[in-house]
C-alpha positions as CSV (number, residue, x, y, z in Angstrom):
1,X,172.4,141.4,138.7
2,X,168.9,140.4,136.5
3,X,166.1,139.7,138.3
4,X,163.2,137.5,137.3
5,X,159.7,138.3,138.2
6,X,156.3,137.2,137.7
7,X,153.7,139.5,137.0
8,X,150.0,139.2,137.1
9,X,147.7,141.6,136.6
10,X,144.2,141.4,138.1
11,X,142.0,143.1,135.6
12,X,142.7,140.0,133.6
13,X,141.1,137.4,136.3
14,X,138.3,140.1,137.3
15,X,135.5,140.6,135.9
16,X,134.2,143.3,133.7
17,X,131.3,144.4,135.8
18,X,129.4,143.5,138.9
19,X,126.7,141.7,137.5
20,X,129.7,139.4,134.8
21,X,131.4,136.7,135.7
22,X,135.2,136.5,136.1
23,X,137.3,135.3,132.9
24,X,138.1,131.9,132.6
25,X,142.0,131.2,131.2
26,X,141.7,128.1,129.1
27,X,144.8,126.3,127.1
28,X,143.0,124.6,124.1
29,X,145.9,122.5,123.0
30,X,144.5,119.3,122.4
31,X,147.6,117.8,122.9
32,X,146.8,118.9,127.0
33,X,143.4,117.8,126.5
34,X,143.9,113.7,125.9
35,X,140.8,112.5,127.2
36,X,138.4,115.9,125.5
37,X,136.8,113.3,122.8
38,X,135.8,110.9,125.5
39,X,134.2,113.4,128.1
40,X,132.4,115.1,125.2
41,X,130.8,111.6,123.8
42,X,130.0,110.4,127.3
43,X,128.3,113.9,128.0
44,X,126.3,113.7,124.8
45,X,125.4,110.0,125.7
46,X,123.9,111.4,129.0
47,X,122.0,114.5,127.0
48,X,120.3,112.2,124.9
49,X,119.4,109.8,127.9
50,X,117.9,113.1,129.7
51,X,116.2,113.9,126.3
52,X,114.0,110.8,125.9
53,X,113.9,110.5,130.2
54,X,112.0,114.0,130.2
55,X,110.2,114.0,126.9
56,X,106.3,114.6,127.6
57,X,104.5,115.9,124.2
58,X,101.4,115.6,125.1
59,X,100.3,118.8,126.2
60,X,96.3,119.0,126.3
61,X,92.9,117.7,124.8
62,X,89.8,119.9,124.1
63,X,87.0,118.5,124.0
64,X,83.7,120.1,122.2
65,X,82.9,118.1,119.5
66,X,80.3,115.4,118.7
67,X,81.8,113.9,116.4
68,X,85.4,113.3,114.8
69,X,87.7,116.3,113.7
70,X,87.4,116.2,109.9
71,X,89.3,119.7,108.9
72,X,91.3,122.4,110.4
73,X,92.8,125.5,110.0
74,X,94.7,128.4,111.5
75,X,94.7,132.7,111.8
76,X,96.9,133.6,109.9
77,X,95.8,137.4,110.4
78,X,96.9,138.0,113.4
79,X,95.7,135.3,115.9
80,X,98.3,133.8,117.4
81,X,96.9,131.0,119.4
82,X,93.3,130.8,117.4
83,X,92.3,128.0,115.1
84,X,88.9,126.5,113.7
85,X,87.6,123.3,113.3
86,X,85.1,121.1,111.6
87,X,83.8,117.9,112.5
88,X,81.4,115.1,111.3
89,X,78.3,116.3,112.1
90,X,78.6,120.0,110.8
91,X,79.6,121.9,113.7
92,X,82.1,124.7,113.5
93,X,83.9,125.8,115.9
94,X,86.9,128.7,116.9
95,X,89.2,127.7,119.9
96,X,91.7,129.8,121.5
97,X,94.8,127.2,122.5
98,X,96.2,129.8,124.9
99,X,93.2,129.0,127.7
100,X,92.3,126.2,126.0
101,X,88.6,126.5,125.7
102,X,86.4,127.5,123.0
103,X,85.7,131.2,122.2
104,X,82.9,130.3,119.3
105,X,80.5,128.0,117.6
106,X,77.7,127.4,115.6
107,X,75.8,123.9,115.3
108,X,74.5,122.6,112.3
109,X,76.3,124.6,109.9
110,X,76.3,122.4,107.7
111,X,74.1,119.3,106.6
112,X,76.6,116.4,107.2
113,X,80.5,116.4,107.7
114,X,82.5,119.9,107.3
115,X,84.9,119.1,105.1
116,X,87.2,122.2,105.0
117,X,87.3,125.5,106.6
118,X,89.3,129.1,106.6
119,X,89.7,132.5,108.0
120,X,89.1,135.3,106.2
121,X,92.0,137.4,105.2
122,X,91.0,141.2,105.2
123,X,92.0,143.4,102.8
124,X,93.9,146.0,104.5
125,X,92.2,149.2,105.2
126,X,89.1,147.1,105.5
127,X,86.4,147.7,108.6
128,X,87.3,145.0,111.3
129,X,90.7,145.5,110.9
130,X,92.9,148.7,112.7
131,X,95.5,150.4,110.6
132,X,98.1,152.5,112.3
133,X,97.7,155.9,111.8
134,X,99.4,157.7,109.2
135,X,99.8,161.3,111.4
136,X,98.1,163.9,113.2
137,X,95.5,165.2,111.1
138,X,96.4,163.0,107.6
139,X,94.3,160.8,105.3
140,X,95.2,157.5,105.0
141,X,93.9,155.1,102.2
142,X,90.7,152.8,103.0
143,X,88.8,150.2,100.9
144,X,85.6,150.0,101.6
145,X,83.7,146.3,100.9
146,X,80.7,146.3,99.1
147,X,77.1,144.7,101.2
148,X,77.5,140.7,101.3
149,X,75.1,139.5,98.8
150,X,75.2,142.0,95.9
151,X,76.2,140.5,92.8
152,X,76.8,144.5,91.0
153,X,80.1,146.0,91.4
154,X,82.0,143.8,93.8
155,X,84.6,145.5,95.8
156,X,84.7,149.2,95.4
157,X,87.4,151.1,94.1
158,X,89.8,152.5,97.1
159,X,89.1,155.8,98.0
160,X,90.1,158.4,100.4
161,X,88.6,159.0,104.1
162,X,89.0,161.6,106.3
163,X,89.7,159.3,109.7
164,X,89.2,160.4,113.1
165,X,91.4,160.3,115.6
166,X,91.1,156.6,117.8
167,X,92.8,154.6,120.5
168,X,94.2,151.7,119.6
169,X,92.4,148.4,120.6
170,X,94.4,145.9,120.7
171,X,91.7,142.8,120.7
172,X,90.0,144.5,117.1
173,X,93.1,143.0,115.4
174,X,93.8,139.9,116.6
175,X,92.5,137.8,114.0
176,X,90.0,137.8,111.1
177,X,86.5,138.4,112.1
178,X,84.9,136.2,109.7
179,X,85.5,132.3,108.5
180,X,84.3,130.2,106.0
181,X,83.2,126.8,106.1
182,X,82.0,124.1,103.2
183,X,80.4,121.0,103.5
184,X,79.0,117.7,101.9
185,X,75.8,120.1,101.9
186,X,76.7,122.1,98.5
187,X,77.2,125.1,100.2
188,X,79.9,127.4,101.5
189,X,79.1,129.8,104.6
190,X,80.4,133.1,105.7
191,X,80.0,133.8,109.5
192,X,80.6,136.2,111.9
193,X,83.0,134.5,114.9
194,X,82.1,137.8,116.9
195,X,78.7,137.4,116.7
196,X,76.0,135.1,118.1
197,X,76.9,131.8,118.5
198,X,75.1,128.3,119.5
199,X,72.2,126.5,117.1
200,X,70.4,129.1,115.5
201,X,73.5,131.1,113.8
202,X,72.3,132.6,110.4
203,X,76.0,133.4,108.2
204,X,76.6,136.5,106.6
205,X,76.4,134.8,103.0
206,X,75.6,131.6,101.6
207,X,78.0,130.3,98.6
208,X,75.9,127.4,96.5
209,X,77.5,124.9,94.2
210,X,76.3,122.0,92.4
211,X,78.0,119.0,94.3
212,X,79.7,118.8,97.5
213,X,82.4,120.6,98.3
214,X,85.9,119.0,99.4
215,X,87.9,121.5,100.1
216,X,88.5,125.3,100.4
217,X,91.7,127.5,100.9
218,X,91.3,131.4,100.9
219,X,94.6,133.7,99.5
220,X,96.4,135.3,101.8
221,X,95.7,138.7,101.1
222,X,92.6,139.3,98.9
223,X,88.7,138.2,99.6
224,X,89.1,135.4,97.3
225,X,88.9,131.6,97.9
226,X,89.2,128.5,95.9
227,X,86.7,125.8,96.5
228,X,87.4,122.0,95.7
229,X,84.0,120.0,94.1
230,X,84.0,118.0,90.5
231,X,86.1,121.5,89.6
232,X,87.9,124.3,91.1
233,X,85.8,127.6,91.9
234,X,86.8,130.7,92.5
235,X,84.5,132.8,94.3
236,X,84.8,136.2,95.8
237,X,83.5,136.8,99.2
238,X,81.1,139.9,97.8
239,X,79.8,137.8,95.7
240,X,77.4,134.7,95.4
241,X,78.5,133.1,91.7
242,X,82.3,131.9,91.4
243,X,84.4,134.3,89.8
244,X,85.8,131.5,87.0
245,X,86.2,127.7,87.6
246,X,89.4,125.9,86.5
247,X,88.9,122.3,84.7
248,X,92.0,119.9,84.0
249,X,91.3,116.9,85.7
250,X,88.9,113.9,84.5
251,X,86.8,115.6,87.2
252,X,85.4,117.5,84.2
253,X,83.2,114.6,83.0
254,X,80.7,114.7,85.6
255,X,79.8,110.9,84.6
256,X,83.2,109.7,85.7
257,X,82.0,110.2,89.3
258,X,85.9,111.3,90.0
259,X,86.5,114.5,92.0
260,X,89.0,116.7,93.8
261,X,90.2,116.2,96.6
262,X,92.2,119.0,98.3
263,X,93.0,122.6,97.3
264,X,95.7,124.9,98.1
265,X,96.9,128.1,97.5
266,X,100.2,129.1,97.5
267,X,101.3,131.8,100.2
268,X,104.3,133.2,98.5
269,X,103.1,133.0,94.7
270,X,99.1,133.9,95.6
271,X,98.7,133.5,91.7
272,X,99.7,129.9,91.7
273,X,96.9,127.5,93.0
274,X,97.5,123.5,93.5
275,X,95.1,120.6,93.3
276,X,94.8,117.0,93.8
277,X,92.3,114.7,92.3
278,X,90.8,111.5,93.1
279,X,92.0,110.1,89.2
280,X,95.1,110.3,91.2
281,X,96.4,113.3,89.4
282,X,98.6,117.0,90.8
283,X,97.4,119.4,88.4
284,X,99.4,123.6,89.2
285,X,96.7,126.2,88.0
286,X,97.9,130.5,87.1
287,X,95.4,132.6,88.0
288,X,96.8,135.1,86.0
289,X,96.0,132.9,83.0
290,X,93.4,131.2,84.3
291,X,95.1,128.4,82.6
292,X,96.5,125.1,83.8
293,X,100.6,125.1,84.4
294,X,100.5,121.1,83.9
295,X,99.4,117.7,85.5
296,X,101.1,114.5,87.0
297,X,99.8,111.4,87.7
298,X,100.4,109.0,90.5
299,X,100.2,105.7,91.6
300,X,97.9,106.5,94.4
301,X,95.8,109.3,95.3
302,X,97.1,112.3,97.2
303,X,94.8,113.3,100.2
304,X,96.4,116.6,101.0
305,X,98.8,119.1,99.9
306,X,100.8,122.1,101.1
307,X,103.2,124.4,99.7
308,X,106.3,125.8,101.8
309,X,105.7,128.8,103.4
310,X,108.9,130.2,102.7
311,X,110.2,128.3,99.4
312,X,107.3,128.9,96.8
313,X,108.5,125.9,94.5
314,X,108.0,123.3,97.0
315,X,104.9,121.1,97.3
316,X,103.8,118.7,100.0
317,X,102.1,115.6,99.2
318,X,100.2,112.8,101.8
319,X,99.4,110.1,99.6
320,X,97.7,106.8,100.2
321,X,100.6,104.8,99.5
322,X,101.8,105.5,103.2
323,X,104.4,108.1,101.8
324,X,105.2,111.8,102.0
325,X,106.4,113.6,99.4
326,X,108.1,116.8,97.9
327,X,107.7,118.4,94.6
328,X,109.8,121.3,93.2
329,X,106.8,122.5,90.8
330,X,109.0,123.3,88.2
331,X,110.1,120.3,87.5
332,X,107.3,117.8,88.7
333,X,108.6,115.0,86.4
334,X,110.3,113.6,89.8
335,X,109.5,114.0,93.9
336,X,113.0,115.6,95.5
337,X,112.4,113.5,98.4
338,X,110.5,110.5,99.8
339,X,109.4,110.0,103.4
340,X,108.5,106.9,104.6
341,X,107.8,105.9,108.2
342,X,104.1,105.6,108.2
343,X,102.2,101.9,108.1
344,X,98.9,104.0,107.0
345,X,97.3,106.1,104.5
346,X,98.7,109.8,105.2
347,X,95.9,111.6,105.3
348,X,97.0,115.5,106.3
349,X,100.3,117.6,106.6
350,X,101.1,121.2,107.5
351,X,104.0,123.0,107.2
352,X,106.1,124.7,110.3
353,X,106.1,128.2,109.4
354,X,110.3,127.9,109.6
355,X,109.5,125.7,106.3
356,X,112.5,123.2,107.6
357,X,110.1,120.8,109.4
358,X,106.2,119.9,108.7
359,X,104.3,117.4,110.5
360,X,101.8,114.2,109.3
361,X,98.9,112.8,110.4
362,X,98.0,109.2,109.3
363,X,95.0,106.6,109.3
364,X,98.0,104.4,111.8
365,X,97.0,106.9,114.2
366,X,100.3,108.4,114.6
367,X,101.8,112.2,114.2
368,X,105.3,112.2,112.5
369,X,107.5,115.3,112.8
370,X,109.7,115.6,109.8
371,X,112.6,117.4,108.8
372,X,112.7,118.6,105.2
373,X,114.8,117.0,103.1
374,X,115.4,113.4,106.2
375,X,113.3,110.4,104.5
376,X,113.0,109.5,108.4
377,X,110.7,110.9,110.8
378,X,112.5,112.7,113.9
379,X,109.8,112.0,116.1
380,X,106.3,109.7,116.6
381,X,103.7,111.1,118.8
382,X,100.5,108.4,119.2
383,X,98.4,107.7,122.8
384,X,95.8,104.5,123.0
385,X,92.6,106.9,122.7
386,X,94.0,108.9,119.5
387,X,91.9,107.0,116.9
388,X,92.5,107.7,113.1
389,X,93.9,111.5,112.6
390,X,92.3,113.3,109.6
391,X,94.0,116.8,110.3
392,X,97.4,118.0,111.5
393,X,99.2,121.1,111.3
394,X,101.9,123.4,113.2
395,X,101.3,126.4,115.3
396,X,101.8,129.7,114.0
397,X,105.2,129.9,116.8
398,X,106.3,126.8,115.6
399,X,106.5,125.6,119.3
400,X,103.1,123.0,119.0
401,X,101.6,120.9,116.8
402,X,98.2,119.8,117.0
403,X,96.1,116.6,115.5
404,X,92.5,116.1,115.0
405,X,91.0,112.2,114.8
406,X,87.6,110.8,114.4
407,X,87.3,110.2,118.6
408,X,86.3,114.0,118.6
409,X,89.3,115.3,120.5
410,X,91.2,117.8,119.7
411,X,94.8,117.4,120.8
412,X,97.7,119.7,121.9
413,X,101.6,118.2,121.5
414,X,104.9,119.9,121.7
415,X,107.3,120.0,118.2
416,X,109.7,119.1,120.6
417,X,109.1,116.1,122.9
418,X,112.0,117.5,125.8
419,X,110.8,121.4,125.6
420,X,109.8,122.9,128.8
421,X,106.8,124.7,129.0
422,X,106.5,128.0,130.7
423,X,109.4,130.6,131.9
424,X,112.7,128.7,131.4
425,X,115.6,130.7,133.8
426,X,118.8,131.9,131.9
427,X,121.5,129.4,132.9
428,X,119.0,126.2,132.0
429,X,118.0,127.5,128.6
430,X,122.1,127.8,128.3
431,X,122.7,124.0,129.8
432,X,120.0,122.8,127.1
433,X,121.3,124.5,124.3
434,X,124.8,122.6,125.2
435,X,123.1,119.5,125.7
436,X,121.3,119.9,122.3
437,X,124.4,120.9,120.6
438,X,126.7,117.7,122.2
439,X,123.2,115.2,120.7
440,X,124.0,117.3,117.1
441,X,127.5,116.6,116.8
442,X,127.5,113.4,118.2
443,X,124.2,112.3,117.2
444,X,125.8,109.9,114.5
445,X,127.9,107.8,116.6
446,X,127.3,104.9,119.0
447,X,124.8,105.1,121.4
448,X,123.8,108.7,120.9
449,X,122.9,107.4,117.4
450,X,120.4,104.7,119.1
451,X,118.9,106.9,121.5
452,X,118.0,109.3,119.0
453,X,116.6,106.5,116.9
454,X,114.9,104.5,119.2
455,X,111.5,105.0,119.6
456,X,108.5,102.7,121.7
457,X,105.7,101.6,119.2
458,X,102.2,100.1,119.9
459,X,102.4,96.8,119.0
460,X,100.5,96.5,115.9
461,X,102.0,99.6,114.1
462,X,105.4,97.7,115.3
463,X,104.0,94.6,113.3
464,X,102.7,96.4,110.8
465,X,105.9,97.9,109.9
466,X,107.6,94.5,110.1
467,X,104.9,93.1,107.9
468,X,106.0,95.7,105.3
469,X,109.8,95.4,105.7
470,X,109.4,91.7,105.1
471,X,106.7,92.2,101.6
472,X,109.9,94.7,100.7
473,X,112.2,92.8,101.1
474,X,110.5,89.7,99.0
475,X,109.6,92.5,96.2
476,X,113.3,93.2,96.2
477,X,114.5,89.8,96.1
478,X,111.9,88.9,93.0
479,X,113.7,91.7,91.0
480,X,117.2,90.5,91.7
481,X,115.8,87.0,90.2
482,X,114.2,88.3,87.2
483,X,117.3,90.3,86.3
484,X,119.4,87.4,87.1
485,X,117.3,85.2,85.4
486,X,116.2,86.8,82.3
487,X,116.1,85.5,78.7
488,X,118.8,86.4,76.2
489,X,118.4,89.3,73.8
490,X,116.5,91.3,76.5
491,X,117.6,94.9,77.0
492,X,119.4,95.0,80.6
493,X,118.3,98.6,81.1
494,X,115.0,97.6,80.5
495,X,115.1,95.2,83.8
496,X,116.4,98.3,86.0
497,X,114.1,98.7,88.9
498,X,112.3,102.5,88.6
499,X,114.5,104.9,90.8
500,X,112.8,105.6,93.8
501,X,112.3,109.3,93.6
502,X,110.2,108.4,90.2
503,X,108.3,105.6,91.2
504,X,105.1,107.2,92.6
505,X,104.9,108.7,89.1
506,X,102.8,107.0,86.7
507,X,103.0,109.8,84.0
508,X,103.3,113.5,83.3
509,X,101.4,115.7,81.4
510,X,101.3,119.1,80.1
């Protein structure tokens, strides 16, 4: 006689360890599962309501200033939360985001508006800056910086130093010790942010050019900056005459009256150096060389530029045309991508340091976060004090993003509107990463797809953006008729409208 049992064991229901939980047995067959789809969509429908119900990315505002926020930068050399700022009437100062106050400043630094400023990035073995040790006992390689204001030898060649044994303080290496700062004034200033601060500050040196200075962006790695005037210096920080100066714009005819604009280096490549000029012209510089790597022209000027932290080729640009866009250097005969959102000239952009989103600032007083490579803003960020925002750029973490506008406030937002700030437990970070993973897949489709779109307005940018949908829509309309409409014996191809991608681009040159 056969017997038929069931048998169960229980190390397949129990779980592994105390602290575990026990095995779920799930049949995946979606032919058991009929109604999946729909439970899925109507849980994403719910994520995204929850996103936009909780989204709060305004974080903080310091205040400090007298006057609006012209320029900004961050540490790259360690400080995490540090940045600087410069604002109209030539005060400078060094904030520390994590308690939100400010840690330095100097007043009157400059004669007039600050128009760019930057950390310095020590060379490594260089005093302000703690290297681990080698060993017990070992020499380890130190170069030595020569006295600020000596125009002989420059930096000394590296040598080798018998250290002492130290302890480690953590606070002498977070961050660079010294910025620099240029102004409207003609000069560029080197100051100590550990030293005395307030209105009687003396810098460590004193950089003099012949006009005004626009712009300034130090390399990542060496004492060396590039300054932005009627030409491109290069200076050294040892030293008090520019190293070389790099010419290819129509800035080069001081009678023009044109000048530059914004300068850049880039962070992977630290040879290759990027400008933009008020003759509306991108012009790539080799430091190598010394030489120019070629120039294009556009429509409209370009206020700022950036290039991606992580993919050398590619260049940001905020024009005045209300547009973003991106550049793969070489081939600058036409923008990879166009973003368009904002109803104002874009006046600054930053990079995340991920390099797959970067962040706008505009004279419509909005923020727009980006995605690379999405001609759509993800996200608008504006509040009915924020005036018109000159500088924008992304944390160091990637979490925040931060504007500065000509109302003198310095302001604080999340990159992303729902994040919670503080300690988030275990199981809710888990629930929001399913909840952001339902809004991915579904994000597409119905009303995910509207609740992911929609966004509140103030009402004039809302007009203003109507206002230009209607004048494109007219322009649009005019072509069709002048293509329908045109005489006989005219070249069709001749009529085609200029492909979007190319139509910023008045020329190129080499």
């Amino acid at each position: 006689m056969k017997i038929k049992t069931l048998h169960r064991s229980l190390e397949d229901h129990l779980p592994t360890s105390s602290s575990s939980t026990a095995p779920i047995s799930r049949n995946l067959d979606p032919a058991l599962h009929p109604f999946a789809r729909p439970r899925e969509y109507t849980r994403a429908v719910a994520a995204a309501k929850l996103e936009r119900m909780f989204s709060k990315p305004f974080v903080d505002s310091l205040e400090g200033h007298g006057d609006g926020l012209y320029s900004m930068t961050k540490d790259e050399s360690g400080g995490l939360s540090r940045i600087a700022s410069g604002s109209g009437d030539g005060e400078v100062r060094v904030w520390d985001l994590a308690q939100r106050k400010s840690l330095w400043n100097v007043q009157g630094a400059h004669r007039g508006m600050v128009k760019g400023v930057a950390f310095s990035h020590p060379a490594a073995g260089e005093e302000g800056r703690v290297e681990k040790k080698i060993g017990s006992g070992e020499k380890s390689l130190k170069r030595k910086r020569t006295a600020l204001g000596d125009k002989g030898k420059g930096r000394q060649d590296e040598e080798e130093d018998e250290e002492e044994d130290f302890d480690y303080d953590t606070t002498l290496a977070r961050g660079s010790p010294r910025i620099l700062s240029c102004g409207v004034d003609k000069t560029v200033k080197l100051w100590d942010v550990t030293g005395a601060k307030g209105a009687n500050v003396k810098p460590l040196q004193t950089y003099a050019g012949k006009s005004g200075f626009n712009s300034i962006s130090h390399h990542r790695y060496d004492p060396i900056f590039a300054t932005a005037s009627t030409s491109i210096e290069i200076w050294d920080e040892t030293k008090t005459s520019p190293l070389s100066t790099l010419k290819f714009h129509s800035t080069s005819n001081l009678s023009s009256g044109e000048h530059i604009v914004n300068v850049a280096f880039n962070k992977s490549e630290t040879s290759v150096l990027a400008s933009s000029g008020s003759d509306r012209t991108v012009c790539l510089y080799d430091l190598r060389s010394g030489k120019a790597l070629g120039r294009v022209s556009m429509n409209m000027r370009v206020n700022q530029l950036v290039f991606n932290p992580l993919q050398p080729p590619v260049l940001l640009c905020a024009s005045e045309d209300h547009n973003l866009y991106t550049f793969d250097m070489r081939n600058m005969a036409t923008t990879t991508q166009v973003y368009k959102g904002h109803v104002g000239a874009v006046m600054s952009c930053d990079w995340a340091p991920t390099g797959r989103e970067f962040v706008s600032g505009s004279y419509d007083r909005t923020i727009r976060l980006w995605t690379a490579g999405e001609g759509k803003a993800r996200d608008t960020y504006h509040t009915k004090r924020m005036q018109r925002v000159f500088t924008s750029m992304y944390t160091l973490d990637s979490r925040f993003v931060l504007s500065g506008s000509d109302d003198s406030n310095l302001r604080i937002w999340k990159a992303r509107a729902g994040d919670k700030l503080g300690v988030v437990d275990k199981r809710e970070m888990a629930r929001k990463e399913y909840r952001d993973g339902l809004r991915e897949k579904w994000g597409t489709v119905g009303d995910v797809a509207k609740l992911e779109r929609q966004r509140f307005l103030p009402k004039d940018i809302h007009n203003a953006e109507t206002l230009r949908r209607t004048m494109l829509d007219a322009r649009n309309k005019k072509e069709e008729n002048r293509r329908a409409h045109a005489p006989k014996g005219v070249d069709p191809s001749k009529l085609k409208p200029k492909a979007a991608k190319k139509a910023a681009i008045a020329r190129v040159e080499s």
